[in-house]
NUTORGU-172726 format. One line per 5 residues: number of its first residue (from 1); for each residue x negated, y, z negated of N, C-alpha, C. Coordinates in nm, 3 decimals. Example, Ala and Ser with C-alpha at 12.3 -4.5 7.8 and 13.67 -1.06 7.14 Angstrom:
BEGIN
1	-1.319/-0.569/-0.780/-1.230/-0.450/-0.780/-1.320/-0.330/-0.780 ~ -1.285/-0.225/-0.708/-1.367/-0.106/-0.714/-1.290/0.003/-0.787
END
This chain:
BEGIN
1	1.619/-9.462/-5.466/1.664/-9.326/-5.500/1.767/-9.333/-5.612 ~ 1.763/-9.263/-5.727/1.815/-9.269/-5.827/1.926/-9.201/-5.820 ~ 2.061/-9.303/-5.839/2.215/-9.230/-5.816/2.235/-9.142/-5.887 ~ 2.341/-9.011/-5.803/2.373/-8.895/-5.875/2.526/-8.885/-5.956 ~ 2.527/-8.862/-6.051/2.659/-8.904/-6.133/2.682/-8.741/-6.200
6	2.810/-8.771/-6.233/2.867/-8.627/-6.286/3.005/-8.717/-6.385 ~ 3.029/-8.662/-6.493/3.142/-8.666/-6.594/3.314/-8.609/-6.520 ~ 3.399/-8.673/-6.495/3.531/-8.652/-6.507/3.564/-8.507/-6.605 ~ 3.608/-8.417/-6.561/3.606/-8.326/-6.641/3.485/-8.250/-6.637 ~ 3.400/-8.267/-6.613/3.236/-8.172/-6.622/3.303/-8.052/-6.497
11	3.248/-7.909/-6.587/3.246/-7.808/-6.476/3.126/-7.758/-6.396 ~ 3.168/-7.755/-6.295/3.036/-7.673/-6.266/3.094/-7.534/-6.178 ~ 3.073/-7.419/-6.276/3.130/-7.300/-6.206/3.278/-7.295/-6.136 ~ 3.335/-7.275/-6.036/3.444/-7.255/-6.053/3.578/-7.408/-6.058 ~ 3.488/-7.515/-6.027/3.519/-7.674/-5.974/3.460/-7.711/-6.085
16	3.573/-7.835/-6.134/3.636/-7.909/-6.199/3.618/-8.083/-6.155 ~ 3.544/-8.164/-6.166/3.524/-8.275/-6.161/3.626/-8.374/-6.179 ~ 3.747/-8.416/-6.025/3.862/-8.499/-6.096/3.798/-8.620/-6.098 ~ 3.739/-8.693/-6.020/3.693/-8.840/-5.969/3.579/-8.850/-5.944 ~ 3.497/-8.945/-5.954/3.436/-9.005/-5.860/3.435/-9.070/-5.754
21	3.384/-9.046/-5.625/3.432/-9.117/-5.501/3.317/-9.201/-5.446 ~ 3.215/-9.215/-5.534/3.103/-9.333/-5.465/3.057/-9.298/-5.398 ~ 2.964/-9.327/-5.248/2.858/-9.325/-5.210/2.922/-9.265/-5.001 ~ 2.897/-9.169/-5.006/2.946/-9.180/-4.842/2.830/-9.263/-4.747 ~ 2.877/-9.246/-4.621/2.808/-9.313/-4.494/2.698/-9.259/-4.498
26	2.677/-9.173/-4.519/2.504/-9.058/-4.555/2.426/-9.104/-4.669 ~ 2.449/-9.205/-4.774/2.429/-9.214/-4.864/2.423/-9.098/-4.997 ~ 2.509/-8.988/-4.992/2.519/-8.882/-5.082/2.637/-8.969/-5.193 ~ 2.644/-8.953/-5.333/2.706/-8.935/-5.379/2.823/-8.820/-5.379 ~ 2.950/-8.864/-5.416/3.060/-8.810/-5.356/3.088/-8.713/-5.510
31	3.209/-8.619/-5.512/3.293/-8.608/-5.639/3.434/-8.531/-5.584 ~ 3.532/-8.572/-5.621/3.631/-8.521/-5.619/3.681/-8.402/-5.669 ~ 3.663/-8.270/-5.640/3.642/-8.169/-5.745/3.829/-8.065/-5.742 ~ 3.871/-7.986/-5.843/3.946/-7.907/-5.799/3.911/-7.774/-5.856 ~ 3.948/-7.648/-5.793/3.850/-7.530/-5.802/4.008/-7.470/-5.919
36	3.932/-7.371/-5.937/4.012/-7.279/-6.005/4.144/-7.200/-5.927 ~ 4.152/-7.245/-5.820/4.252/-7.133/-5.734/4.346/-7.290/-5.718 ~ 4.354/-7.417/-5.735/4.420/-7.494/-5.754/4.413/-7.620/-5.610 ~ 4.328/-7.570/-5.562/4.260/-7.658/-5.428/4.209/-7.803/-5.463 ~ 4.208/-7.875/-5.395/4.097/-8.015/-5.409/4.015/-8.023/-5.316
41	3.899/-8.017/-5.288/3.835/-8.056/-5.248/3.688/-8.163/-5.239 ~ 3.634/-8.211/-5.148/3.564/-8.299/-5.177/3.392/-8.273/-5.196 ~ 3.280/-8.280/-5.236/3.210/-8.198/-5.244/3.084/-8.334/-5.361 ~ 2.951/-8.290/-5.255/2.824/-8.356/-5.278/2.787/-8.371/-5.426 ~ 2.792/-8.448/-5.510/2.744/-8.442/-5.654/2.558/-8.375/-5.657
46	2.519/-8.377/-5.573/2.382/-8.286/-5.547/2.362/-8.170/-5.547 ~ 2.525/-8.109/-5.460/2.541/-7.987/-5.413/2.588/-7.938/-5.602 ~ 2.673/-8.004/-5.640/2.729/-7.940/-5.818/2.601/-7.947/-5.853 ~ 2.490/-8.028/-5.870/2.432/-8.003/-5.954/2.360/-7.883/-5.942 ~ 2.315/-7.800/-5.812/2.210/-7.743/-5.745/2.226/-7.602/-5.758
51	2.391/-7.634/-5.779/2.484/-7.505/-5.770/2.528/-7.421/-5.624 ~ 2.474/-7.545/-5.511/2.493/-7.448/-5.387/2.629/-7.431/-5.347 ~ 2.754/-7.531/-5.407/2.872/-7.569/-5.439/2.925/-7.451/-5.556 ~ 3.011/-7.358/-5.527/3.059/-7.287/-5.695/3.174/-7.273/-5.642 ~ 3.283/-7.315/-5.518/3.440/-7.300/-5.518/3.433/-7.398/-5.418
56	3.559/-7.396/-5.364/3.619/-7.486/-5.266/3.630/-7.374/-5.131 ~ 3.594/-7.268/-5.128/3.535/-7.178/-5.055/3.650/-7.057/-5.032 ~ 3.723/-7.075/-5.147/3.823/-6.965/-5.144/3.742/-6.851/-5.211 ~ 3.758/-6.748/-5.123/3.755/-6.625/-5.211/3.565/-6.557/-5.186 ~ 3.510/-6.639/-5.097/3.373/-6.667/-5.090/3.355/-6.531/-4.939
61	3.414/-6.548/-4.881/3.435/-6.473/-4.755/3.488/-6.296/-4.777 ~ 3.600/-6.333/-4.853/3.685/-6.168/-4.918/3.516/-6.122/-5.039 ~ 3.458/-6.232/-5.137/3.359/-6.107/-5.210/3.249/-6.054/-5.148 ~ 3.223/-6.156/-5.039/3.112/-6.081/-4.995/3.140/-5.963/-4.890 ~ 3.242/-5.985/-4.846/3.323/-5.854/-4.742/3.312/-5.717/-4.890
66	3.375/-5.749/-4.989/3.430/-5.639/-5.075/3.262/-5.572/-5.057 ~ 3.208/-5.686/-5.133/3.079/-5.616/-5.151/3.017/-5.552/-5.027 ~ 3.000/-5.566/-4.966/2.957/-5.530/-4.846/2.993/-5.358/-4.787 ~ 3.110/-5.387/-4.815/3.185/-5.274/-4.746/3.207/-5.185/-4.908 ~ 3.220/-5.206/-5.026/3.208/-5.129/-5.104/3.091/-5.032/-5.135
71	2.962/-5.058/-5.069/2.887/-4.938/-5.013/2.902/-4.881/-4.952 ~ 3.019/-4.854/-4.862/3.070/-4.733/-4.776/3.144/-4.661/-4.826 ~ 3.184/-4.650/-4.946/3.264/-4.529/-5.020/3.163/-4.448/-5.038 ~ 3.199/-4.259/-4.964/3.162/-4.206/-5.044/3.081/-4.154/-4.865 ~ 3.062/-4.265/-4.804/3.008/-4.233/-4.656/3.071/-4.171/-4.554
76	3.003/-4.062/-4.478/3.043/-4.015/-4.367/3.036/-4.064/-4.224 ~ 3.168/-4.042/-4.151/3.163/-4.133/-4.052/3.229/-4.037/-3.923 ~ 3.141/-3.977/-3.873/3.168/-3.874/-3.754/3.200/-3.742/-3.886 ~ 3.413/-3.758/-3.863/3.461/-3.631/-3.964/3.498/-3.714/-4.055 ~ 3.510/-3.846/-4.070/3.584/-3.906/-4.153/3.470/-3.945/-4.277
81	3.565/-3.929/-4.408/3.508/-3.948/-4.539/3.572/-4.106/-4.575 ~ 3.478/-4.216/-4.605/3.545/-4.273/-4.693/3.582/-4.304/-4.843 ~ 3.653/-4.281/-4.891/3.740/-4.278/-5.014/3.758/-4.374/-5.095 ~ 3.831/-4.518/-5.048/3.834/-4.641/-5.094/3.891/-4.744/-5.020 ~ 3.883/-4.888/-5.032/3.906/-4.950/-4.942/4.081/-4.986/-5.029
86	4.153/-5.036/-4.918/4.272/-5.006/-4.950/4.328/-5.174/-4.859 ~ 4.247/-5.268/-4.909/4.296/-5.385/-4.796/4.333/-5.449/-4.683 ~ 4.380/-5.497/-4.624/4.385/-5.546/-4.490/4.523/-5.480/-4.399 ~ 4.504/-5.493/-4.252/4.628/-5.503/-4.192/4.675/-5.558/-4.136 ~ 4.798/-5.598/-4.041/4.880/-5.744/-4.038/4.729/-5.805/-3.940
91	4.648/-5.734/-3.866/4.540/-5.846/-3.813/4.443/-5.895/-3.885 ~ 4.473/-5.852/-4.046/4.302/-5.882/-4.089/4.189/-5.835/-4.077 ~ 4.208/-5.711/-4.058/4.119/-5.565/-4.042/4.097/-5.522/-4.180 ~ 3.988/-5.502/-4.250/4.011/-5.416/-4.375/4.003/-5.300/-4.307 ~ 4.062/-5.197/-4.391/4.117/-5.122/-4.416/4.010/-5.037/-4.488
96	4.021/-4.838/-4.486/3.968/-4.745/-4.596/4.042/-4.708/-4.569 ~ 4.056/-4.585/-4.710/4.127/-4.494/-4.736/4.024/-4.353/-4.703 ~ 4.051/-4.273/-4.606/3.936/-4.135/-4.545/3.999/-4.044/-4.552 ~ 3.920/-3.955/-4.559/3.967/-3.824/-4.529/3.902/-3.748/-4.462 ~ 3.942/-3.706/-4.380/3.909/-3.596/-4.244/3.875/-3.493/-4.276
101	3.760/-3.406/-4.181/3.742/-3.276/-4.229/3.804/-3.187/-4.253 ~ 3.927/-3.237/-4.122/4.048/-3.105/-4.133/4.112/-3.071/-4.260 ~ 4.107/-3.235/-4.332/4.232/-3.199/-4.462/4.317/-3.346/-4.471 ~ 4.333/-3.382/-4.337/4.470/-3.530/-4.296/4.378/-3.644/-4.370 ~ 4.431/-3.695/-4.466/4.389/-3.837/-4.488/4.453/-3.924/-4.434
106	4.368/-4.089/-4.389/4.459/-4.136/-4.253/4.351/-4.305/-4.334 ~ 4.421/-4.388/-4.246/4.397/-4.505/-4.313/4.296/-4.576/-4.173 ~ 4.160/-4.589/-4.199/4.142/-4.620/-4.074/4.053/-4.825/-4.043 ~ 4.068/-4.852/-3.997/3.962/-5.017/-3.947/3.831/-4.956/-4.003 ~ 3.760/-5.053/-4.069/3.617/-5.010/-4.132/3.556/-5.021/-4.012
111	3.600/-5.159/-3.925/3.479/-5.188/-3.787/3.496/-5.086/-3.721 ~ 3.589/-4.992/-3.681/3.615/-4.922/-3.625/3.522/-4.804/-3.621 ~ 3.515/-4.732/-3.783/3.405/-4.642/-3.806/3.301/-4.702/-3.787 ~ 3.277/-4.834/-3.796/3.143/-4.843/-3.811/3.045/-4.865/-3.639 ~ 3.170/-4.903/-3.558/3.095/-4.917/-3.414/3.103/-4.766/-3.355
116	3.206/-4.664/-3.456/3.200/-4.512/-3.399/3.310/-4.509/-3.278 ~ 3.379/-4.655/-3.274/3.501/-4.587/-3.185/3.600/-4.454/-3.247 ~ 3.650/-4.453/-3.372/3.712/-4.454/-3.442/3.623/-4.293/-3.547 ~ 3.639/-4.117/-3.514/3.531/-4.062/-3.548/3.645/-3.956/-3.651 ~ 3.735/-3.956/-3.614/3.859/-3.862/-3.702/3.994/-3.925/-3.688
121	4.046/-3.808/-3.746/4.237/-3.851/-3.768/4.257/-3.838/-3.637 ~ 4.237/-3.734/-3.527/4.269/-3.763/-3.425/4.232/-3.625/-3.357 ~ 4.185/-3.524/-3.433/4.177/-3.367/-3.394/4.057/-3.399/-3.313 ~ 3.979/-3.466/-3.345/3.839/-3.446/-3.239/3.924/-3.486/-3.092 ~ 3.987/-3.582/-3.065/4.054/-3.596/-2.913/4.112/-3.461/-2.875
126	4.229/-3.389/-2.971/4.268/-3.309/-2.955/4.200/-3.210/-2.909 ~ 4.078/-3.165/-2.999/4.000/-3.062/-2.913/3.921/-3.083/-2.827 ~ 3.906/-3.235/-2.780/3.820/-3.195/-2.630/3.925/-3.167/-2.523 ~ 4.030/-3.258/-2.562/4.153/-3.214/-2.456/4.165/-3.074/-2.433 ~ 4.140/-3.027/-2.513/4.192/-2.851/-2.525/4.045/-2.786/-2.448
131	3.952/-2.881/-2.482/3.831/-2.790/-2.383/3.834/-2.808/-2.221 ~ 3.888/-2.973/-2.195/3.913/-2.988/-2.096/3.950/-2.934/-1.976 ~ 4.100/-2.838/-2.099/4.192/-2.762/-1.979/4.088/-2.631/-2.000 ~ 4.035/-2.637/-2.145/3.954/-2.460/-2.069/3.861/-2.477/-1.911 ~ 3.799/-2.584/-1.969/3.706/-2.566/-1.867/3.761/-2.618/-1.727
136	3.861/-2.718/-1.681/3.937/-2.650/-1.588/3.996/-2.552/-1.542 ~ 4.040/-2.450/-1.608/4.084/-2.331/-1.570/3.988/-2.238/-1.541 ~ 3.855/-2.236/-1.605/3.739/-2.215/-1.532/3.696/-2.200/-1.465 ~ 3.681/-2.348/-1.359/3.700/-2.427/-1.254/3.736/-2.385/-1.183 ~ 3.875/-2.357/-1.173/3.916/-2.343/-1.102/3.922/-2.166/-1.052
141	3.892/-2.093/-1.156/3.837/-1.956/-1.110/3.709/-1.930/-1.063 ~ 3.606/-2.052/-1.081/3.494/-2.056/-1.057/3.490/-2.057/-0.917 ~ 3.557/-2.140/-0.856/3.527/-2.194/-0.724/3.672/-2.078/-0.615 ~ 3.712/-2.000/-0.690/3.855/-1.932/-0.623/3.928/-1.967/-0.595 ~ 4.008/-2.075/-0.665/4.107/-2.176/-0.595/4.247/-2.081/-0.703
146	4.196/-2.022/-0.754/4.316/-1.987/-0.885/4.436/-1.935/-0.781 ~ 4.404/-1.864/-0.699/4.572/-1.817/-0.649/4.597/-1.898/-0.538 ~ 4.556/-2.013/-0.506/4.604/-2.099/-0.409/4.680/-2.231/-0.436 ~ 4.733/-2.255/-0.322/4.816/-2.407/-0.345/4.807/-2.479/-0.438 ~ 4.685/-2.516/-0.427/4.560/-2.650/-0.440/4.542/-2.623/-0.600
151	4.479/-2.518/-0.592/4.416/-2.510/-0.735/4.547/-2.514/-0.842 ~ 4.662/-2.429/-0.777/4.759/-2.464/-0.873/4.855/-2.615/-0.945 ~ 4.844/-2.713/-0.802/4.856/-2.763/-0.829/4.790/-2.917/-0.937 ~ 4.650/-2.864/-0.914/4.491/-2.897/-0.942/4.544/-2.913/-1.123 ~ 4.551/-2.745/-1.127/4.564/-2.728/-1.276/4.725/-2.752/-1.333
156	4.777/-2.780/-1.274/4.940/-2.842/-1.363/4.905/-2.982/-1.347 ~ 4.819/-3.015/-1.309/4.794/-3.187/-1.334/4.732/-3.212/-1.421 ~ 4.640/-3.115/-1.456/4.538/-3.120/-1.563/4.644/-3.081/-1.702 ~ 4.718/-2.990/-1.680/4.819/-2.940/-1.815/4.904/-3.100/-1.857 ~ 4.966/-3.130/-1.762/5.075/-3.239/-1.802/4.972/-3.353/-1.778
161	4.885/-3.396/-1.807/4.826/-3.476/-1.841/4.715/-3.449/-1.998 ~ 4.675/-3.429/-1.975/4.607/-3.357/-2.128/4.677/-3.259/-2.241 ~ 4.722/-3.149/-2.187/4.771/-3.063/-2.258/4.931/-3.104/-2.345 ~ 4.905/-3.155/-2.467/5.038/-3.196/-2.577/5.106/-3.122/-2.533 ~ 5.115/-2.993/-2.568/5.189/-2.880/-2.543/5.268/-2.853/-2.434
166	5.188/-2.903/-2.312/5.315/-2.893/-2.201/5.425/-2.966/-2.215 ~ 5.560/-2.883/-2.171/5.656/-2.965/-2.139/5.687/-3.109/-2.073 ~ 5.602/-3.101/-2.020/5.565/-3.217/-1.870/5.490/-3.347/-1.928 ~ 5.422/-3.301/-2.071/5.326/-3.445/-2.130/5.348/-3.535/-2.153 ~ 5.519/-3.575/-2.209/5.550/-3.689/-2.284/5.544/-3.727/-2.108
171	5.619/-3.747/-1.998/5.599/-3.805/-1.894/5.456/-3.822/-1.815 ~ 5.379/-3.785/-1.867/5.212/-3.800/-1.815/5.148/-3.809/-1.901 ~ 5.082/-3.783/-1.980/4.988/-3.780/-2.080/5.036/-3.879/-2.164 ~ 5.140/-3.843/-2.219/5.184/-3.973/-2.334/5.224/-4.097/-2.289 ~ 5.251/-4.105/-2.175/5.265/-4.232/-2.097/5.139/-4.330/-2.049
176	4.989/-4.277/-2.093/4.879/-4.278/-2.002/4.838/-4.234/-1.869 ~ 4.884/-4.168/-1.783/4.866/-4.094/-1.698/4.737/-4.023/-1.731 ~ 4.634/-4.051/-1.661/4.477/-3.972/-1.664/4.443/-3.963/-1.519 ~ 4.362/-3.835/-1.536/4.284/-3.825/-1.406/4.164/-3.863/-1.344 ~ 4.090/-3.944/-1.288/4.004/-3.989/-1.221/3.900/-3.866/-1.276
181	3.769/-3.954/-1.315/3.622/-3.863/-1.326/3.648/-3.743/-1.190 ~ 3.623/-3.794/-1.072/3.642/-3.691/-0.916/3.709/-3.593/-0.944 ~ 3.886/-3.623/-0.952/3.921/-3.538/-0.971/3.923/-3.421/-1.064 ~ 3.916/-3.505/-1.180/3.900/-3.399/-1.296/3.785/-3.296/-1.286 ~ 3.688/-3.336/-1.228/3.575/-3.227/-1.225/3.622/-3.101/-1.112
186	3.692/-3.081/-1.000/3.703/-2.989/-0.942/3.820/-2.988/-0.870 ~ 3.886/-2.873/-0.842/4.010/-2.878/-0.768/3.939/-2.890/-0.617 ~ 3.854/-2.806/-0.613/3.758/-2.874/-0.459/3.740/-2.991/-0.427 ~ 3.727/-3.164/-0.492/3.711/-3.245/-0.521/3.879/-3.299/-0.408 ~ 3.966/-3.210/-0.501/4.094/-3.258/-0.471/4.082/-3.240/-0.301
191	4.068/-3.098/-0.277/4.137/-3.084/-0.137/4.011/-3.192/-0.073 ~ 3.878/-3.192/-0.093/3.811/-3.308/0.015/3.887/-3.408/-0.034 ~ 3.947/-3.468/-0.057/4.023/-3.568/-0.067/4.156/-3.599/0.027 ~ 4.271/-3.516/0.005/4.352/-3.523/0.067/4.378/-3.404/0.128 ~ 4.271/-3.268/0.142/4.273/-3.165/0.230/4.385/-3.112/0.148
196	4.358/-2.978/0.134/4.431/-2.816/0.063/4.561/-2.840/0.111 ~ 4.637/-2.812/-0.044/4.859/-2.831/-0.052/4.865/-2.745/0.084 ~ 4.939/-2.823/0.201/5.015/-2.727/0.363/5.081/-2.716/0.334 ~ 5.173/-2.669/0.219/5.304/-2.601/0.216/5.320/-2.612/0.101 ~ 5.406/-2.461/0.024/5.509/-2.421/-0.105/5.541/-2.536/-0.109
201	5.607/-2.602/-0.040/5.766/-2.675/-0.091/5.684/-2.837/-0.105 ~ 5.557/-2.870/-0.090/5.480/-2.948/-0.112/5.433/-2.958/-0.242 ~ 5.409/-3.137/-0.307/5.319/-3.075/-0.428/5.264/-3.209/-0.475 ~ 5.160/-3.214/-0.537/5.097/-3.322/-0.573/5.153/-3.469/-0.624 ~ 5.143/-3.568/-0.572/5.178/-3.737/-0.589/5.148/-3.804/-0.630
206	5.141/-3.929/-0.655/5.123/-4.032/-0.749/5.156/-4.128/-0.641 ~ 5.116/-4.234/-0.557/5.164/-4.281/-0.505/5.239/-4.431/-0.558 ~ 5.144/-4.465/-0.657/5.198/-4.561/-0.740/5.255/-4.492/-0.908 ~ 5.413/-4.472/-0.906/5.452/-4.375/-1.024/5.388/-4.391/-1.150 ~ 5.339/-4.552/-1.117/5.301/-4.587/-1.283/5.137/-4.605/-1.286
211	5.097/-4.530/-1.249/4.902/-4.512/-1.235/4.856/-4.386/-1.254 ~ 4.749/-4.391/-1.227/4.674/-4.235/-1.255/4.687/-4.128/-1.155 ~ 4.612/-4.061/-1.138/4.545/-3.999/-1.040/4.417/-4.000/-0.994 ~ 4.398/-4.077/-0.888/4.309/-4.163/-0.887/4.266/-4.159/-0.758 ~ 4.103/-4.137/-0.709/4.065/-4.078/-0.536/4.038/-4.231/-0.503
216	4.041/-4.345/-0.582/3.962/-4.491/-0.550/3.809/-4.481/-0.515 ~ 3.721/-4.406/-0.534/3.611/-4.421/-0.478/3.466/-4.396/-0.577 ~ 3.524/-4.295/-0.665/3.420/-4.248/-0.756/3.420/-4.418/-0.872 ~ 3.274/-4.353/-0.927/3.242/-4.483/-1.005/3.352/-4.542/-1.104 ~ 3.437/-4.443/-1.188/3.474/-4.462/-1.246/3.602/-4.537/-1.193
221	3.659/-4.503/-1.073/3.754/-4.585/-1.011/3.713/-4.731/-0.969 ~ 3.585/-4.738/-0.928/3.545/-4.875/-0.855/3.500/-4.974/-1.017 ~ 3.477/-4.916/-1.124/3.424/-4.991/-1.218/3.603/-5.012/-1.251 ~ 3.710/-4.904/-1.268/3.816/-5.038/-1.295/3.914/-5.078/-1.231 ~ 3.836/-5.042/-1.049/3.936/-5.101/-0.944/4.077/-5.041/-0.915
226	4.022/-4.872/-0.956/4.163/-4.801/-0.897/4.128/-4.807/-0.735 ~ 4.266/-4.782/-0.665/4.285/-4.737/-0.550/4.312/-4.643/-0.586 ~ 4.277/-4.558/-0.436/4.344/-4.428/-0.427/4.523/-4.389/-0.471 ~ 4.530/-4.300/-0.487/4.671/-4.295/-0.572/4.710/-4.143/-0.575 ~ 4.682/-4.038/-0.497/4.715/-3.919/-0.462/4.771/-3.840/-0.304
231	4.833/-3.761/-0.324/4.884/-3.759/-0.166/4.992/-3.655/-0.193 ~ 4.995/-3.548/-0.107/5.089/-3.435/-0.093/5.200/-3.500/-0.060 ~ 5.269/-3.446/-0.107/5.434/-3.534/-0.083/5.590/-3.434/-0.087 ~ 5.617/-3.434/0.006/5.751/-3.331/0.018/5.852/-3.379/-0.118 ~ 5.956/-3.306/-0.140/6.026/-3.314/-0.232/6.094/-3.446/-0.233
236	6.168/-3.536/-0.132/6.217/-3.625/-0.099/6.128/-3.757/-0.124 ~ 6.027/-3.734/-0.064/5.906/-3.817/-0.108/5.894/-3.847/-0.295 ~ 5.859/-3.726/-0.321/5.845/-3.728/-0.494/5.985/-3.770/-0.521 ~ 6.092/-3.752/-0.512/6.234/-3.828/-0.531/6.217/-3.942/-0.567 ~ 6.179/-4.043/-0.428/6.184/-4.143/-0.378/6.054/-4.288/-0.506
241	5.987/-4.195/-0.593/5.884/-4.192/-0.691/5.902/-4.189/-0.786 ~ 6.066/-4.151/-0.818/6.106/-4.133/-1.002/6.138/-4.232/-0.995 ~ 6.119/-4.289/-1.167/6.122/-4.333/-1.260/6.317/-4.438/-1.249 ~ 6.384/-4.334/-1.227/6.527/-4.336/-1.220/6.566/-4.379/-1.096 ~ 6.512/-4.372/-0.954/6.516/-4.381/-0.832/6.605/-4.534/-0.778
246	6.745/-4.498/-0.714/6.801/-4.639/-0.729/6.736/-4.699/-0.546 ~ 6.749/-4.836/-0.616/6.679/-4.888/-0.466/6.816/-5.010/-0.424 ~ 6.854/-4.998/-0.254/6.898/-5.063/-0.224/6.885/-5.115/-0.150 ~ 6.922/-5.246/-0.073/6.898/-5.362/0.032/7.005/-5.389/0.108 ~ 7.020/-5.347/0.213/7.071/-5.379/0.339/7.051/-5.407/0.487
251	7.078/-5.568/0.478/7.031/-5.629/0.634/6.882/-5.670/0.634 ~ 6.833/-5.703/0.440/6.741/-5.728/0.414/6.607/-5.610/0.445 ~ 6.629/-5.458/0.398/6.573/-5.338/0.437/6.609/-5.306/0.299 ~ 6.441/-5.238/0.247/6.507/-5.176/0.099/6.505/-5.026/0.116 ~ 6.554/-4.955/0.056/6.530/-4.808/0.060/6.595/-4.744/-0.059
256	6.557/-4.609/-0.065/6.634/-4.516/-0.207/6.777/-4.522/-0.127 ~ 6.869/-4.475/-0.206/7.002/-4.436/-0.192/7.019/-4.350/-0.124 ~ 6.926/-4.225/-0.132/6.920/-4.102/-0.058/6.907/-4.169/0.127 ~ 6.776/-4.234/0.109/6.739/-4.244/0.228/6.902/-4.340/0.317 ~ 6.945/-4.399/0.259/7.071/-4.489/0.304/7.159/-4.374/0.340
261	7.170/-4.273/0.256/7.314/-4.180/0.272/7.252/-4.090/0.419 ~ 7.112/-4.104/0.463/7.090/-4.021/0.576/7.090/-4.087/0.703 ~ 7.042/-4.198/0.665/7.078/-4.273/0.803/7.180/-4.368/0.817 ~ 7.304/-4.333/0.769/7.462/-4.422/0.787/7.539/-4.269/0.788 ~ 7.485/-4.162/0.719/7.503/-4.020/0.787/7.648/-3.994/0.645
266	7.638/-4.100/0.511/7.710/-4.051/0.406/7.705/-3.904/0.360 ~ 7.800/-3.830/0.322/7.817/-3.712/0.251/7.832/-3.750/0.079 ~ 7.838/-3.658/0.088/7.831/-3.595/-0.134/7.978/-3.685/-0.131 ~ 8.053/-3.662/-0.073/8.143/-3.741/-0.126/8.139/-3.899/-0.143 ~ 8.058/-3.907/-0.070/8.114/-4.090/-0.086/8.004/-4.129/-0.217
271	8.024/-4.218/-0.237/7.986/-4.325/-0.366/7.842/-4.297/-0.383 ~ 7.734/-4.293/-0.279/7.600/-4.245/-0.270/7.558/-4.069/-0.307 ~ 7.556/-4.044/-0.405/7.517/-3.924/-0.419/7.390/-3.848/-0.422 ~ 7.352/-3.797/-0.343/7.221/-3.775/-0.374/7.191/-3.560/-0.406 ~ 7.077/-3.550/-0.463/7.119/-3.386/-0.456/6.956/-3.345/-0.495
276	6.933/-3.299/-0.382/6.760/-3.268/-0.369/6.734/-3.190/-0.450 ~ 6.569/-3.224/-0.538/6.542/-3.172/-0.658/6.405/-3.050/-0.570 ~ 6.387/-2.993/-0.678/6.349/-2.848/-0.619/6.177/-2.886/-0.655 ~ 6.125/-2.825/-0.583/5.970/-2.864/-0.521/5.896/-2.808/-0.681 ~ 5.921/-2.723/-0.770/5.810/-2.749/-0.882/5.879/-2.804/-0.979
281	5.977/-2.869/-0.942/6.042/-2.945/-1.085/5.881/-3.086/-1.111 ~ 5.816/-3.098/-1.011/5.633/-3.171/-1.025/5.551/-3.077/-1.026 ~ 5.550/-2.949/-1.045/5.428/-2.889/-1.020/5.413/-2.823/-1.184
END
């Protein structure tokens, strides 16, 4: 087989011929090459001649991405327009530049549009949320629950969880707080569950503060292993559930503060203060 040789100095496309390196264990002729981006690498004198070799493989990955994705200018993607590609982000995501039907231009992951997670600036969430609560309130006139316990409390779960606008959202909704497929479809749903609110001064729970609302049983719970997580709960109860709630240990027994100041029989005065919060400060 007739040896393959190349000139010191000979280019071939973007590599630069420093050496010759002789014959590897494969019997290929070798060459020592350095590319134009200032790399060395080592590389088949077969492959230079053939041309299947044209860098040290910088820059080989980013043109065919550009190219690739530079046919999506100009494409629609749900509401989103793309505009131009506008480079990477700290993960190495390229990047477009879109614009939304509404008007908001927003910078979005190309993979993103392109698997369709990713369909607007963010108004399409916004308005199903907003259909959500219509069609709960619906719901809940549908089935006659509107002037009862249940349904009321049905639908302030649905508000401070979906609805931006409520007061109540940044603590539910913006926190992730969602409602179970079950529940969300009917306030009827609710009471077979834990049976219709027995009292005003009662009002819907969370039993774990930092979870959903959640019956544990419907598909959507068993596919991501909620438990149940709802339960009428007196005011003291929901207390005992905030966020803020101090917990103490005595005689190796934990409990809220409240619960300590009732059974050692403390008053407002002493060091334990407690001061019962009013039954729709949750509803």
């Amino acid at each position: 087989m007739k040896k393959l040789t190349v000139q010191v100095g000979e280019r071939f496309n973007k590599l630069t011929v420093v050496n010759m390196l002789g014959i590897n264990e494969s019997g290929f002729s070798m060459a020592l090459c350095r590319c134009d981006c200032g790399r060395d690498t080592t590389v088949k004198v077969a492959d230079l001649r053939s041309g299947h070799r044209r860098t040290c493989g910088c820059g080989s990955w980013k043109q065919k991405s550009d190219s690739r994705h530079s046919n999506l200018i100009g494409n629609v993607f749900g509401r989103l327009k793309v505009v131009k590609l506008c480079g990477s982000d700290s993960r190495r995501y390229r990047l477009a530049d879109c614009e939304c039907e509404c008007g908001v231009k927003v910078k979005i992951r190309i993979a993103q549009m392109l698997d369709g997670s990713v369909q607007s600036c963010g108004c399409l969430q916004r308005e199903k949320a907003m259909e959500n609560l219509t069609l709960a309130t619906q719901k809940v006139t549908t089935h006659g629950m509107s002037g009862t316990l249940t349904g009321q409390s049905w639908l302030a779960m649905m508000q401070r969880c979906y609805n931006q606008r409520s007061e109540r959202f940044h603590r539910y909704g913006a926190r992730g707080i969602t409602v179970c497929s079950f529940l969300k479809a009917s306030p009827v749903n609710l009471a077979l569950l834990i049976g219709t609110r027995p009292y005003s001064i009662m009002s819907l729970d969370r039993i774990d503060n930092d979870k959903g609302y959640w019956c544990g049983t419907c598909e959507e719970c068993r596919k991501n292993e909620w438990p149940m997580n709802v339960q009428w709960a007196t005011p003291i109860q929901q207390a005992s559930n905030r966020q803020n709630t101090r917990l103490m240990e005595i005689d190796g027994r934990t409990k809220t503060a409240a619960e300590w100041c009732r059974i050692l029989g403390l008053s407002k005065t002493n060091k334990l203060v407690y001061t019962y919060p009013k039954a729709n400060d949750y509803e």
